[in-house]
C-alpha positions in Angstrom: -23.6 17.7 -29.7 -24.1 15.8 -32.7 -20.5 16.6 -34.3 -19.3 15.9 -30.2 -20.5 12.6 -30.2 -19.5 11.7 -34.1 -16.3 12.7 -33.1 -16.3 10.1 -29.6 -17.7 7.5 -32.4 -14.6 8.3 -34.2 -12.4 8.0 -31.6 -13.3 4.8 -30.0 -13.2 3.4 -33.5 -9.9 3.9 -34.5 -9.3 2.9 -30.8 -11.0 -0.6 -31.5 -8.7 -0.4 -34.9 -5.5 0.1 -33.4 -6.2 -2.8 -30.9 -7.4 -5.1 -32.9 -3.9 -4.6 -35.1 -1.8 -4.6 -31.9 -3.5 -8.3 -31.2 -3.2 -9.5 -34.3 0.4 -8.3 -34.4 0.9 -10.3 -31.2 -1.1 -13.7 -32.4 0.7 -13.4 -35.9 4.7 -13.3 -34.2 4.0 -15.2 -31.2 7.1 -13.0 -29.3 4.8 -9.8 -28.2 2.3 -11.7 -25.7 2.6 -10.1 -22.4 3.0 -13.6 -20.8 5.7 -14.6 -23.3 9.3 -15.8 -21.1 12.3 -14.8 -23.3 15.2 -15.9 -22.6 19.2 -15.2 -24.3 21.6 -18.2 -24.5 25.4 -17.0 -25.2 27.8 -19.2 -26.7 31.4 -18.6 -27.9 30.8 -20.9 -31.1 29.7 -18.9 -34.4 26.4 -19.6 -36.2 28.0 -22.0 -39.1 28.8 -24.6 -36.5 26.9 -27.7 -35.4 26.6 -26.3 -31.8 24.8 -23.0 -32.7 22.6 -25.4 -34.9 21.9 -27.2 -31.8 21.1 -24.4 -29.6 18.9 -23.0 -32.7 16.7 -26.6 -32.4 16.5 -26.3 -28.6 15.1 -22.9 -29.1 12.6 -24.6 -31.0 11.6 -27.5 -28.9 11.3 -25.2 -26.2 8.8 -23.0 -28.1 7.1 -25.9 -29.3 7.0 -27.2 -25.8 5.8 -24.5 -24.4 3.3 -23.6 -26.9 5.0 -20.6 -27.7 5.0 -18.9 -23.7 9.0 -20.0 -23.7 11.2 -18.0 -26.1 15.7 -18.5 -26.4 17.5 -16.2 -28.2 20.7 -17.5 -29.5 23.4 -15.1 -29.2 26.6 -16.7 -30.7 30.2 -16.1 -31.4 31.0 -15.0 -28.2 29.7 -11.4 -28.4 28.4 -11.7 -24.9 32.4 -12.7 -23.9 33.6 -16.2 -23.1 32.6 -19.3 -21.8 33.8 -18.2 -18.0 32.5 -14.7 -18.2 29.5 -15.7 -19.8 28.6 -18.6 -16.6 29.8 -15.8 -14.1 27.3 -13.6 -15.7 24.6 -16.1 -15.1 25.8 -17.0 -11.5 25.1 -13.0 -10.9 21.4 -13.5 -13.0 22.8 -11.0 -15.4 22.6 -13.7 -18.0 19.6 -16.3 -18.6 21.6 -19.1 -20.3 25.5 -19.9 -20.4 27.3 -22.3 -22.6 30.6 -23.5 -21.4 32.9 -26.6 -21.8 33.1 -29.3 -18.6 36.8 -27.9 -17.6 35.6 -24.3 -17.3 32.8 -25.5 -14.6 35.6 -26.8 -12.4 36.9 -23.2 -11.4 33.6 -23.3 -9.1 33.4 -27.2 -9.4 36.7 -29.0 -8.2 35.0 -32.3 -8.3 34.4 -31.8 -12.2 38.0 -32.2 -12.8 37.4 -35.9 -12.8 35.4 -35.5 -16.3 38.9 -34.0 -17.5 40.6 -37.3 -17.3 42.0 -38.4 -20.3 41.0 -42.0 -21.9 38.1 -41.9 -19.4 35.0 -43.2 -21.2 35.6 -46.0 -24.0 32.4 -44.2 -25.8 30.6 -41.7 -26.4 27.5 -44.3 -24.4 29.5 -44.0 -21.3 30.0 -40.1 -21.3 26.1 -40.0 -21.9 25.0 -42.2 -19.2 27.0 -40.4 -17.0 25.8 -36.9 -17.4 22.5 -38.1 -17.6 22.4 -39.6 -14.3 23.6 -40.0 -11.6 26.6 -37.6 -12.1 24.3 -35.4 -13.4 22.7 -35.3 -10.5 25.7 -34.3 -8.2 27.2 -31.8 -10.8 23.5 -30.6 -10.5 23.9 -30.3 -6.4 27.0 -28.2 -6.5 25.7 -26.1 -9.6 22.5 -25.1 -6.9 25.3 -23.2 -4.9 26.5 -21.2 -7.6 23.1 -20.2 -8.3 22.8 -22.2 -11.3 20.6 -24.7 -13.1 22.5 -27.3 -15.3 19.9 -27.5 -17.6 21.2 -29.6 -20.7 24.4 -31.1 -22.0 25.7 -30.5 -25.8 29.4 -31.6 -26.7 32.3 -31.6 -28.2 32.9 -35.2 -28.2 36.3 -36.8 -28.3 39.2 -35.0 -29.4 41.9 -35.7 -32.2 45.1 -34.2 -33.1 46.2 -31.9 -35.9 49.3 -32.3 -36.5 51.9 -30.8 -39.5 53.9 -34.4 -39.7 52.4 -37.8 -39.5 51.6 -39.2 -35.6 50.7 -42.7 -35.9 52.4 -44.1 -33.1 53.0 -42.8 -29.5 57.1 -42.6 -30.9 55.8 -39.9 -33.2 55.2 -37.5 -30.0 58.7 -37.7 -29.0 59.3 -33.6 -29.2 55.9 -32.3 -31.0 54.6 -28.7 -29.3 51.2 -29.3 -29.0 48.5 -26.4 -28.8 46.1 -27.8 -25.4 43.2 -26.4 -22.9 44.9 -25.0 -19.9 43.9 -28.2 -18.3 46.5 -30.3 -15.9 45.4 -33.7 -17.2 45.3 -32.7 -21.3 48.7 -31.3 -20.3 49.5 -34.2 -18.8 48.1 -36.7 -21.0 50.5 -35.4 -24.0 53.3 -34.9 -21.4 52.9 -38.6 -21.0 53.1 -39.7 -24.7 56.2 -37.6 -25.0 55.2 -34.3 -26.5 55.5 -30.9 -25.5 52.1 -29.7 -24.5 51.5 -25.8 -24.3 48.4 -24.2 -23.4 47.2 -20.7 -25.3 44.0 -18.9 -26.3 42.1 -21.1 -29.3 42.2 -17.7 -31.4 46.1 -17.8 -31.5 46.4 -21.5 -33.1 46.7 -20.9 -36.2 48.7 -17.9 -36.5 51.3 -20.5 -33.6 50.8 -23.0 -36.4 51.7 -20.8 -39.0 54.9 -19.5 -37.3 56.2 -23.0 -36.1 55.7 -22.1 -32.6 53.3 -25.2 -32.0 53.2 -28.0 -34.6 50.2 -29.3 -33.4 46.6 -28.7 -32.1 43.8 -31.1 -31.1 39.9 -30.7 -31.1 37.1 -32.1 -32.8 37.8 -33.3 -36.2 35.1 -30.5 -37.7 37.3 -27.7 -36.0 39.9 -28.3 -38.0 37.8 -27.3 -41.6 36.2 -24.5 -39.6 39.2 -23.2 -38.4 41.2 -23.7 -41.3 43.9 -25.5 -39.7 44.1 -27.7 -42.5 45.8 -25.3 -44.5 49.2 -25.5 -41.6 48.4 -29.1 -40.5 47.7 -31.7 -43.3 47.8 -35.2 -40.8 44.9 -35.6 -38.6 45.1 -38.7 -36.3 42.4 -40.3 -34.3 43.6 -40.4 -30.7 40.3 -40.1 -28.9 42.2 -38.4 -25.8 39.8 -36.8 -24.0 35.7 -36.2 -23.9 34.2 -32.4 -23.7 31.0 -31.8 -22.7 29.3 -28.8 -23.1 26.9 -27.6 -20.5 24.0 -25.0 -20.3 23.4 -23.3 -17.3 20.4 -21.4 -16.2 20.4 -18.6 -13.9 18.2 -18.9 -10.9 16.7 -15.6 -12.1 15.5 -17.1 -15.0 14.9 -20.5 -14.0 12.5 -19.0 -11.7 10.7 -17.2 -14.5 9.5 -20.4 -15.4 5.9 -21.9 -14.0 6.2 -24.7 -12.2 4.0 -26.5 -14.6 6.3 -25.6 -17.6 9.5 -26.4 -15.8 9.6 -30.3 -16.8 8.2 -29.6 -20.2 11.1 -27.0 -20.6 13.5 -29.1 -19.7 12.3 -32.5 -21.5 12.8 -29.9 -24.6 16.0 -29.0 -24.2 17.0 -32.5 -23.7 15.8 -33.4 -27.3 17.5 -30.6 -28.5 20.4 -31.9 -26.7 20.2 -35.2 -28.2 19.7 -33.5 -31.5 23.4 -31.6 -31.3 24.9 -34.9 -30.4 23.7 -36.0 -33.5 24.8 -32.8 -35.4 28.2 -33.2 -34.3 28.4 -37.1 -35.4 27.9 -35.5 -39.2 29.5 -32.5 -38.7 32.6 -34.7 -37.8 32.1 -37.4 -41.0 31.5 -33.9 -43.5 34.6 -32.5 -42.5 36.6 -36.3 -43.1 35.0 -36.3 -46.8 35.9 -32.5 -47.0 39.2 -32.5 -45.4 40.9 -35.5 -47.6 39.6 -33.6 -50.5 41.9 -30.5 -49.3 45.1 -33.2 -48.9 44.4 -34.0 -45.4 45.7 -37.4 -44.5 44.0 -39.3 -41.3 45.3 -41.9 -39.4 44.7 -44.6 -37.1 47.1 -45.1 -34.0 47.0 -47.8 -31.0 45.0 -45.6 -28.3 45.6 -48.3 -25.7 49.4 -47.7 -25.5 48.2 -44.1 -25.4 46.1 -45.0 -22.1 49.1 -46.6 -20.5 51.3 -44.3 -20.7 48.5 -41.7 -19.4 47.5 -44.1 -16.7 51.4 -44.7 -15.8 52.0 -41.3 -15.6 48.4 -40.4 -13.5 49.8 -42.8 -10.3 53.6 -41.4 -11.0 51.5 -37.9 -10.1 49.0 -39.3 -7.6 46.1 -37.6 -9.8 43.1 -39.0 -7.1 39.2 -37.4 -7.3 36.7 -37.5 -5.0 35.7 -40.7 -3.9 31.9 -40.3 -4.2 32.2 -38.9 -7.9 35.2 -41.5 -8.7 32.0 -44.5 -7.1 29.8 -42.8 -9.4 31.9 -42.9 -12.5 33.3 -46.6 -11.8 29.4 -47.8 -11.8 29.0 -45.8 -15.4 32.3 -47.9 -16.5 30.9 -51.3 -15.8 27.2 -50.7 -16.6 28.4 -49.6 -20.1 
């Protein structure tokens, strides 16, 4: 009996050890609790970009928010597919969190084409007040329907042209192939200036570039150093054509993974981390200038409001008309800002 119970002793000692490990495994990496939510955010951008550093800082205002209960896992470069896959996946809840730009939402979204416009906001003010209220709100309606919960708003900002010669005046279109979003108004908005717009997957631009079959691209001014695309296009001009936001959208399944006393906390967190890609982009944008004229980049100014004419010309020509409770919405943002 004696060796019986030295041997329970035993036993229920290196139970006491093992569980006393496991905890302090738990307490020490703050991911094992058993009431720890974790959740994966995909994005198509790779993790030397401003957005995936964005996504990494909501992560941790979330966590910090949440004291820990709320875990994201960032899964970049687009190894969980693209931006319309990815949302699809999270309108089935097979996906927690899906990044995707404005003009991919308005395959489920018509009314979203109205973001799309180009030379709609004067600033980068007016795109933000706009998302972040009241057409927020009715992007957030029709996102409910789909099963999804707009939870945050990164961007690309405005977008500029690459361009192989010089385009500093809307005469220097006349003829140029231009690589755009398959997107009627970007399409359009070049069409208007006189180019050649022609719409392909982002992964073929350079090689396009490269083989003369575009001589142009446009995007954020940082895409053009990550990309490389100044090694094919040494011009840059600031043309400010069009806004991209960049939205995250939550799954219902997930969403309601989150306690209802966590759910405002959550999202006040992603907002700041939000706020904090906004602010990413802005230097991710003035690095690349410095960067890019060191590599024999050249940037240039052009008149953007004979740019807007000829857009706004051409937008009646087509009869390009949104709906009228979104277009209300977005002529209050334009004179409030």
């Amino acid at each position: 009996m004696k060796n019986g119970k030295k041997g329970l002793i035993a036993f229920v000692l290196s139970l006491v050890l093992v569980l006393t490990t496991l905890v302090g495994c738990a307490i020490e990496t703050g991911t094992d609790a058993p009431d720890t939510i974790k959740f994966k955010l995909a994005m198509v951008d790779n993790e030397t970009t401003n957005y995936y550093k964005g996504a990494q800082k909501i992560a941790e205002e979330v966590s910090a928010a949440t004291d820990g209960k709320i875990q994201i896992e960032v899964v970049a470069g687009g190894s969980l597919g693209g931006e319309r896959d990815t949302v699809e996946l999270a309108m089935s809840g097979d996906l927690d969190i899906a990044t995707a730009a404005n003009s991919v939402l308005t395959n489920w979204v018509p009314e979203m084409n109205i973001l799309d416009q180009a030379y709609l906001w004067e600033n980068a003010n007016q795109a933000h007040a706009a998302v972040d209220g009241e057409l927020g709100d009715l992007i957030q309606e029709k996102a409910n329907a789909l099963g999804l919960h707009v939870i945050g708003y990164m961007e690309s900002g405005f977008r500029n042209v690459f361009s192989k010669n010089p385009v500093t005046s809307i005469e220097d279109f006349q003829g140029v192939k231009i690589r755009t979003m398959q997107n009627q108004f970007h399409m359009g908005a070049f069409e208007s200036f006189g180019a050649m717009p022609t719409s392909m997957a982002a992964s073929e631009q350079f090689t396009a570039l490269q083989q003369g079959t575009i001589d142009a691209a446009e995007n954020a001014v940082s895409n053009a150093l990550a990309n490389g695309f100044y090694e094919v296009t040494k011009n840059i001009t600031y043309t400010d054509h069009a806004f991209v936001y960049i939205l995250l959208t939550m799954s219902d399944n997930a969403w309601n993974k989150i306690p209802e006393e966590l759910q405002q906390p959550f999202l006040d967190a992603v907002k700041r981390g939000c706020d904090a890609q906004r602010e990413y982009l802005i230097e991710a944008n003035e690095e690349a200038e410095v960067e890019l004229k060191e590599l024999g980049v050249e940037f240039h100014e052009i008149d953007k409001s004979s740019l807007k004419r000829a857009y706004q010309k051409m937008a009646v020509e087509k009869g390009y008309t949104f709906d009228p409770e979104w277009q209300a919405v977005v002529d209050e943002v334009l004179k409030a800002n």
